[in-house]
N, C-alpha and C positions, 0 to 999 in steps of 0.2 A: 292494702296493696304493698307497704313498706315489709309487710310480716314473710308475706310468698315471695316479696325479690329477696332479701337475707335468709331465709330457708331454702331458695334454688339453688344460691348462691353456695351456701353452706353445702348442700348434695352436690352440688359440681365438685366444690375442690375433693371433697371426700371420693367421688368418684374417679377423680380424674388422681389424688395421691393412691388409689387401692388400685386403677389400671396401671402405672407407674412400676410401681412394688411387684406388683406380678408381671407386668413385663421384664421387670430385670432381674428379678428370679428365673423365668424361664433361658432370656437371653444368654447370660453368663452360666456358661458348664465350667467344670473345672478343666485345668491343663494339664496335660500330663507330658511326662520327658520322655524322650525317647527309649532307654532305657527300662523304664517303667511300660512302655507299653509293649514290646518285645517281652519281658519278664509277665505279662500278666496273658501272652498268649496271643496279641493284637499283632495286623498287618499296616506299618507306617503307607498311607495313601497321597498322594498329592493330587490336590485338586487346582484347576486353573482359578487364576487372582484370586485363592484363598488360602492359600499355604498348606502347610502337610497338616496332617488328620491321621488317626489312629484308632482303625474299624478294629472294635473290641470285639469278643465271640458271641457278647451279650445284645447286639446292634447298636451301640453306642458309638459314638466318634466323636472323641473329645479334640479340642487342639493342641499339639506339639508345640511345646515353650522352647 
């Protein structure tokens, strides 16, 4: 009984540090300047309570630092 609670145990944290890591891989894009997205061909967007965004040609939309 002590073996299966410290082996779930163990699978929880590992599961729950490798959802973590890929959640904040995914979350964080990089930012780009405005500059930079005008020179790479993007149109600066602003979206409502999220600030401006920069729709690349690639469909991408990073955020403006």
């Amino acid at each position: 009984m002590r073996m299966r609670r410290i082996l779930g145990l163990a699978l929880a944290t590992a599961t729950l540090a490798g959802a973590s890591a890929v959640g904040a891989g995914a979350a964080s894009s990089p930012n780009i300047s405005r500059d930079e997205c005008t020179a790479a061909g993007g149109q600066i967007v602003a979206r409502p309570y999220a600030g401006y965004h920069c729709a690349l040609p690639d469909g991408t939309s990073p955020a403006i630092t």
